[in-house]
N, C-alpha and C positions, 0 to 999 in steps of 0.2 A: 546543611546544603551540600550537594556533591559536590564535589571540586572536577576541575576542568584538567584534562591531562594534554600538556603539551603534543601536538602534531607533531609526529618526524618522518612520515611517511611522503609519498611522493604523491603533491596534489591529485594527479592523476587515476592513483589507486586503480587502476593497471590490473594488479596480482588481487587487490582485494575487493574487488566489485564484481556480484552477479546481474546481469539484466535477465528480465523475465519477462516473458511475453506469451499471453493466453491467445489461441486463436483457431478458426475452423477451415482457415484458408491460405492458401499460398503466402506466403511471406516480401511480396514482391515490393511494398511498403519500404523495406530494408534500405533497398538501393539507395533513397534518399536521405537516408541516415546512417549511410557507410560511413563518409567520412568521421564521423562522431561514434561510432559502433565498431567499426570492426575491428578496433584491439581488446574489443572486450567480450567474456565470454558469455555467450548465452545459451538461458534455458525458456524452453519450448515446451507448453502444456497443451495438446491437440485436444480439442474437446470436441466431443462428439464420436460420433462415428470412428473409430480405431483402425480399420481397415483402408477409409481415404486416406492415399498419399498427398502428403503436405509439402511441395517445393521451397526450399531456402535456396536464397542465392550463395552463388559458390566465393567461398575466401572470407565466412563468416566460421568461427570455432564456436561450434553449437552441440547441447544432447536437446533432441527432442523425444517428449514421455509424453504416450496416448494413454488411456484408459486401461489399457491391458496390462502396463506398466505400472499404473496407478497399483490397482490389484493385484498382483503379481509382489509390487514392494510392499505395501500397507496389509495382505491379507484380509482380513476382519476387520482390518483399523481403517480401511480405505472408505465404508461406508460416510466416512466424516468429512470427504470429497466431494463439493458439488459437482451435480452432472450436467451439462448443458445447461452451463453457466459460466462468466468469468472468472466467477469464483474459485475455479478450479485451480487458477493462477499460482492459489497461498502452497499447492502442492511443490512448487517451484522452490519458493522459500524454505520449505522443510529439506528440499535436498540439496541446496546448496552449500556450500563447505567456508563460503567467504563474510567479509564483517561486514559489507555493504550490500543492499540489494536499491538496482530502479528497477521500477515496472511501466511499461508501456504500453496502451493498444495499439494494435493492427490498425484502424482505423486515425492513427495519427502524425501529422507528419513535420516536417521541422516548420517552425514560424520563421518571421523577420521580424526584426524589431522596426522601431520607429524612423530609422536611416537606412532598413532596405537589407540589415546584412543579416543573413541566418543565426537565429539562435543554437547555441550548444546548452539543449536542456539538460544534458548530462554532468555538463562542467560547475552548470551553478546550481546543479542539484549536492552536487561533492562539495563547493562554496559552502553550502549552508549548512551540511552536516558536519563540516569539519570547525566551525566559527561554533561559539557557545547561542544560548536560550535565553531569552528575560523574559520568563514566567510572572516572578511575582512582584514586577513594578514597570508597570507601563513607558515605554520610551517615546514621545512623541514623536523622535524622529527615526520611528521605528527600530529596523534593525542596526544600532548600533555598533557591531563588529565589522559593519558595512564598510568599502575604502571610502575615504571622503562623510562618512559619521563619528559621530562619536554621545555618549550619554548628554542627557540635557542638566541644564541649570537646574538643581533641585532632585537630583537622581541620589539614593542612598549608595554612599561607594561604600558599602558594605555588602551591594549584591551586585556591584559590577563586572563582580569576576566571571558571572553568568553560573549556568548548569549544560551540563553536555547538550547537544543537540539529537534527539532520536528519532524527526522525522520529518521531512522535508517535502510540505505538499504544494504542488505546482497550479498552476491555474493554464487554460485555453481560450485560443481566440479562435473565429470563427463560428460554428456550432458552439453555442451556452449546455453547460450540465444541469436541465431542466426535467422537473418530474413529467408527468405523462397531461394532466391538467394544465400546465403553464404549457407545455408545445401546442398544444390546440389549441389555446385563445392567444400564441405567440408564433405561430407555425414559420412566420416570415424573420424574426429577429435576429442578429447577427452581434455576436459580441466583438467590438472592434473598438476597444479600450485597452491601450497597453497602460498596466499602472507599473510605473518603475518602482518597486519598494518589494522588502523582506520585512515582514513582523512575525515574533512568539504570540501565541494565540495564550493568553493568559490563566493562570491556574483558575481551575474553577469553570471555566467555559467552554463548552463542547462545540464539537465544528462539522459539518458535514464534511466526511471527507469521502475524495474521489481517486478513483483506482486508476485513472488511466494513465497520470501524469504525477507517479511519485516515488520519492526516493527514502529507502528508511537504514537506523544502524542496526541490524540484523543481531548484533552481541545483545543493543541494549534491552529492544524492543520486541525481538523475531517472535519468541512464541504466542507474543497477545494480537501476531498478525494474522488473526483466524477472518476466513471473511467469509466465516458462516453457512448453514444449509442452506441453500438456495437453489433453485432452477428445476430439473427433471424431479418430480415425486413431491415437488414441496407448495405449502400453499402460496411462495413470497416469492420474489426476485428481482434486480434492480437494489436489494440493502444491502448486499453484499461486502462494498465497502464502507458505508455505514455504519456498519452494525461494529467492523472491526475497525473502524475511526474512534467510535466511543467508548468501545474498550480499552484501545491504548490510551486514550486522553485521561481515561478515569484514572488507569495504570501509573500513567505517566505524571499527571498530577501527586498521586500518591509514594512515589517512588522520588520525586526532585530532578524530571526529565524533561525535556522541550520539545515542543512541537513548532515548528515553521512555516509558515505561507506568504503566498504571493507568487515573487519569480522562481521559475523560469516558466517560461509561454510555449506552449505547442499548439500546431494547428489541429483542431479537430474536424476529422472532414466531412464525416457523415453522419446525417441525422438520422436515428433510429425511429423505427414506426411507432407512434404515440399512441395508439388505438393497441397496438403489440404489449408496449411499455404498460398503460392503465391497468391490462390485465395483470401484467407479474405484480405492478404495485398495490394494487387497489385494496389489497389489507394491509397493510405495508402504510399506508394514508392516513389510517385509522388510527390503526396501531402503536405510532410513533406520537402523537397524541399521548401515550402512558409510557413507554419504552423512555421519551427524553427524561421526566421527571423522575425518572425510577433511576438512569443514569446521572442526573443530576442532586439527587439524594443518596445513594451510595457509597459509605463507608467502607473503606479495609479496616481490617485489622494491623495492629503495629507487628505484628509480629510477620506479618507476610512481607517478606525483605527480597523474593524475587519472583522475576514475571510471572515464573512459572504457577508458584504458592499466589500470588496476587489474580491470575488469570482463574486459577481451580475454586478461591475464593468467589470468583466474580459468579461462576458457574453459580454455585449454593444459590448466588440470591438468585441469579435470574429464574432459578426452578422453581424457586418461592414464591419470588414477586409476581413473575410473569405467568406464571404457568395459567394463573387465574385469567388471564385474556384470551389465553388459547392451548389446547395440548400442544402444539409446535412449540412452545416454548420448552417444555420438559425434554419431546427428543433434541432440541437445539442445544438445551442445558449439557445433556448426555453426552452430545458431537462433541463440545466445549471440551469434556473431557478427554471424548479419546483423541482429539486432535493431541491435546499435550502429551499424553502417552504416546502416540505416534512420534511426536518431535523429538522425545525424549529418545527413544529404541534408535530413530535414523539416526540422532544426535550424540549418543554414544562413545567414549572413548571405544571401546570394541566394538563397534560396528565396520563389518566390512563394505569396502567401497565394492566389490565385485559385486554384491547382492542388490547393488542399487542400479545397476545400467540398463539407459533406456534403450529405447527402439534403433535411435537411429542418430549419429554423431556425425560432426561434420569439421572439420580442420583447415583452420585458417592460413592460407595463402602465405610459403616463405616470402619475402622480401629481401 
């Protein structure tokens, strides 16, 4: 079992936290999330069109990298980049320099809680990364490390110590993260349930996870945070984080690492077209039908002792398993790997930071 290494860092993590943010539109979103943002730095993935100018509000310290920058950094390796997708997000991750990453959409904006006062999804995203996992013995009263919890009557203190925490996934109120079949027989629903709790999502069980509202440790987890071909040229869209949800869980289970859900809450504010959605999904519907079991049957090897060796394994099966459902499978198998090769080249002790700048920087407001 990993052991947990004491915090001595500043809760805040300030210096060591990237936000990421995918988007094809002005950033005007921000403003509501200044006070919670703007000591931290952000990175900017323009998708789409490279040539539209993307407004950020001023006294945010930001690089933003379109498409042209993608290419330009990745060469050959960029084809492993969704296009006109959010997926292009994971580019973010690859060049960022820090141990922590949140990810956010555009489309999100601070919640309240149940007395009205703004949530800082940032703060109890840092909460839950920096408190340990209980994987492999259920705590009824959930998250344990929690203030005001602690292990229940009949808890083995042999696993109390926990395992690191490597990913911390958030949930939304207002707009529900529903597939494209449930918004059309649900068009009107509104998710307006705050549930107060943190739980580890248990070894052995996979989770849908969602991209808009989460926070991961970048050391532990970063390179199996691929969120897959998707969007312009591909048959799929909408699994994006999915696809790279089951990856790190299988990872993560095999490695002695935690996953987290529930708080923090953000508001989600706009419903995407579900007739739009059907089409990205709709093999995607099928498909996941075999992809769960295939993830849920999935052995490593002992010998694959890090992400990277664990991630390029994962690759082998899926070309195996999968390929048989569809050829996307095999170029996806292929992406799987040069994503790693890619992260590896930017990730580099010699790699120079001059070779990686993007379009267009922005510098946060002295004080």
């Amino acid at each position: 079992m990993a052991s947990v290494e004491p915090s001595i860092v500043d809760p805040s993590l300030r210096d060591q936290l990237d936000i990421v943010i995918p988007t094809i539109r002005n950033l005007d979103f921000l403003e509501m999330w200044r006070p919670f943002f703007e000591n931290y730095h952000l990175i900017i993935v323009q998708d789409g069109d490279p040539s539209k100018v993307i407004n950020v509000p001023e006294g945010f310290d930001y690089e933003l990298y379109n498409r042209n920058d993608i290419n330009r950094i990745l060469g050959p390796k960029a084809s492993c980049i969704s296009f006109k997708d959010s997926a292009c997000r994971c580019f973010g991750y690859m060049v960022s320099k820090k141990k922590y990453i949140f990810t956010i959409d555009d489309d999100c904006f601070v919640a309240k809680d149940p007395t009205g006062k703004d949530i800082n999804a940032l703060e109890q995203h840092i909460k839950n990364l920096l408190t340990p996992s209980s994987p492999f013995f259920f705590n009824t009263l959930y998250d344990p490390y929690r203030e005001g919890a602690d292990f229940v009557r009949g808890y083995p203190f042999s696993l109390r110590e926990g395992v690191p925490t490597a990913v911390s996934h958030g949930l939304w109120l207002n707009i529900p993260d529903y597939d494209a079949p449930t918004q059309l027989v649900k068009p009107a629903e509104r998710n307006k349930r705050y549930v107060d709790a943190v739980m580890t999502i248990p070894k052995g069980t996979l989770f849908p996870m969602c991209g808009m509202n989460l926070g991961f440790n970048r050391d532990l987890i970063g390179p199996a945070m691929y969120f897959g071909l998707m969007g312009d040229g591909q048959p799929i869209g909408r699994y994006d984080d999915m696809w790279a949800g089951w990856c790190v869980k299988v990872i993560c289970d095999h490695l002695g690492l935690g996953v987290k859900t529930g708080l923090p809450y953000i508001w989600h504010s706009k419903a995407s077209n579900p007739f739009v959605n059907l089409k990205k999904e709709y093999k995607g519907i099928f498909w996941q039908e075999e992809i769960i079991p295939f993830f849920q049957q999935v052995v490593l090897p002992k010998e694959a002792t890090t992400v990277e060796q664990c991630y390029l394994e994962l690759s082998k099966h899926v070309k195996e398993k999968l390929s048989t459902i569809d050829p996307y499978f095999t170029k996806l198998s292929e992406a799987m790997v040069t994503w790693i090769e890619a992260w590896g080249e930017l990730n580099a002790p010699d790699s120079k930071a001059a070779d990686f700048k993007p379009s267009k920087v922005g510098t946060r407001t002295a004080k």
